[in-house]
N, C-alpha and C positions, 0 to 999 in steps of 0.2 A: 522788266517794266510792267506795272500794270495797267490793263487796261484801260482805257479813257472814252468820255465819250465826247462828241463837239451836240450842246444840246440844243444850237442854233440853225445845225444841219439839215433840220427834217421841219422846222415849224415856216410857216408864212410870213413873207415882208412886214404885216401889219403888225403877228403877232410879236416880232422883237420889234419892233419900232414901239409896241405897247408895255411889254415889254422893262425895253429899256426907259421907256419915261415914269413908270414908276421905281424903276430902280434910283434913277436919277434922284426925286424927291426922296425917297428913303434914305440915301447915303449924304447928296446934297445937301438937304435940308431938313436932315431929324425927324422926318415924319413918321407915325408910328406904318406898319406895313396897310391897314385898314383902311388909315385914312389917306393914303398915297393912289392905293385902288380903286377907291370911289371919287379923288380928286379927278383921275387918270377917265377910268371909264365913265363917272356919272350913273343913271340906268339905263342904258341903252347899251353898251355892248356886254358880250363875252370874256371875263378875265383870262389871260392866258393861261396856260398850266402854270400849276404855283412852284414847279421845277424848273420852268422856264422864267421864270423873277429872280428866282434865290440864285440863278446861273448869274441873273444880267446885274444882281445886288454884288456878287460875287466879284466880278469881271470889273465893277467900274468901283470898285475897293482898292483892285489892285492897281489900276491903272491910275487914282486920283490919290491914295491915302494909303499905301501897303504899308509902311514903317507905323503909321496912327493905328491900322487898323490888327496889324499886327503883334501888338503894345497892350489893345484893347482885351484881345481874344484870349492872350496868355493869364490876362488878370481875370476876365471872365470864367476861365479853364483851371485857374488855382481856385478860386470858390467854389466850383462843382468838384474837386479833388474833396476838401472839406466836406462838404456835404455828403457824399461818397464815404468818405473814410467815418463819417459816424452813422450811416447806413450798410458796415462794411458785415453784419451779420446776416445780410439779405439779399436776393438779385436784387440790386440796383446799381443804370445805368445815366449818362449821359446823353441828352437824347435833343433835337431841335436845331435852330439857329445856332446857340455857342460852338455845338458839337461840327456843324456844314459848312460853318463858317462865312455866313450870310447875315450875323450878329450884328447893330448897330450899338451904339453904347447906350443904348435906354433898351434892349430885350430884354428878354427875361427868359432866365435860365430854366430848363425843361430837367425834370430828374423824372423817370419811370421807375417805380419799385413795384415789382411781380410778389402781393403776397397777399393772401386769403383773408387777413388781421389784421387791418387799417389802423387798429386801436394801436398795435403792437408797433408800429411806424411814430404813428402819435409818441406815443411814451419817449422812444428815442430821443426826438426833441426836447420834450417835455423834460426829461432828466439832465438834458446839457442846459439846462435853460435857456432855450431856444425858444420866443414864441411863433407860434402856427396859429392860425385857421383857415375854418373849410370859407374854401371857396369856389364858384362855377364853373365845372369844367369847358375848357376851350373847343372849338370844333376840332378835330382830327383825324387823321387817318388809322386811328386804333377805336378799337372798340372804347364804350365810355367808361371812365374808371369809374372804380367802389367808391374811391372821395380822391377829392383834390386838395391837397394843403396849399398855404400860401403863406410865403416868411420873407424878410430882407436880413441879408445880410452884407456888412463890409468888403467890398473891394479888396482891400488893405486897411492897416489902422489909419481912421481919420482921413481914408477915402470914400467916396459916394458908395450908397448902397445899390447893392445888386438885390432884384426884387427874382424870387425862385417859386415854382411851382412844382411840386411834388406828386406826379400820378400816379395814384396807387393802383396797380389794375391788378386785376384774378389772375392767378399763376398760369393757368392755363393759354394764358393771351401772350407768353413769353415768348411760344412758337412763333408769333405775327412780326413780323418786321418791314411794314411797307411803305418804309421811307430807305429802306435800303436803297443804292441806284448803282452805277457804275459814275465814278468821278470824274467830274468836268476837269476844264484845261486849269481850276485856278482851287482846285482841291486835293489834298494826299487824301492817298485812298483811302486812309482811318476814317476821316472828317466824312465819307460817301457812306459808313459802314449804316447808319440811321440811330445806331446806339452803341457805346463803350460800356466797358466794364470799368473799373478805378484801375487795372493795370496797363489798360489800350489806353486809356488816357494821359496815363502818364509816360504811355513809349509815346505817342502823338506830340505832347511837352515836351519831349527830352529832343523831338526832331530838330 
């Protein structure tokens, strides 16, 4: 068995009661994560750790909507397959929400590709006739990428579009992984790892 951890154990009454009331708005009621936070704290407090939401978004997925949410994630998780499988000449992984499984059905899928030639990422779409463009990288816990693409694509045929984000960051930055964590009560350990390859993801899918 792997490891787990309970990431409710160590923080303060206030901070899961905070918490959980943003989690609440995010899964409840569609809010995007941003504006759940600033609904929640306003400016006057401290947000919790952002490990401690993605746990309490987690937890009340399972408990309110595991069959919806788990429906969601699979169709989330076949798009990043795709996108992967035509990045399959390069490090690139699955990386964010879709991957932790803290995903609402309006995120947006994180892809990291480790590579010096931004141009050379480019072209890939470019030649499936994909369209791309740059757009501003998000805040993160990795350093900030060479460029940021941004694409939508299909669910499925004739289902809602999944909006993707493609970070291309310096080879060098491949060592970094600090969204790695050890897996809460309501994650397989893949989902904890902070990024998949296109074959961890597809053992992840086949769970």
């Amino acid at each position: 068995m792997p490891q787990t951890q309970d990431p409710f154990a160590h923080a303060s009454q206030s901070e899961i009661e905070c918490a959980q009331q943003i989690a609440d708005l995010i899964v409840h009621d569609a809010m995007t994560w941003a504006l759940a936070r600033n609904r929640v704290l306003g400016k006057r407090q401290t947000a919790p750790n952002p490990a401690l939401i993605e746990s309490a978004v987690r937890r009340t997925f399972a408990l309110y909507y595991p069959k919806e949410h788990a429906e969601q994630l699979l169709r989330q998780r076949r798009a990043a397959m795709r996108v992967l499988k035509l990045l399959k000449d390069f490090p690139a992984f699955i990386a964010g929400a879709v991957l932790n499984g803290a995903a609402g059905r309006d995120s947006t899928l994180i892809i990291e590709v480790f590579c010096d030639n931004p141009k050379a990422v480019e072209i890939v779409f470019l030649d499936a006739g994909i369209e791309i463009e740059a757009v501003t990288p998000l805040k993160s816990l990795m350093p900030e990428p060479l460029e940021c693409l941004g694409l939508l694509m299909p669910l499925a045929p004739g289902r809602e579009l999944l909006a993707v984000r493609i970070n291309i960051q310096a080879s060098t930055d491949q060592r970094l992984n600090p969204a790695r964590r050890l897996p809460d009560p309501w994650q397989d350990e893949l989902e904890s790892r902070g990024r998949l390859a296109l074959n961890e993801l597809q053992e992840l899918i086949a769970k």
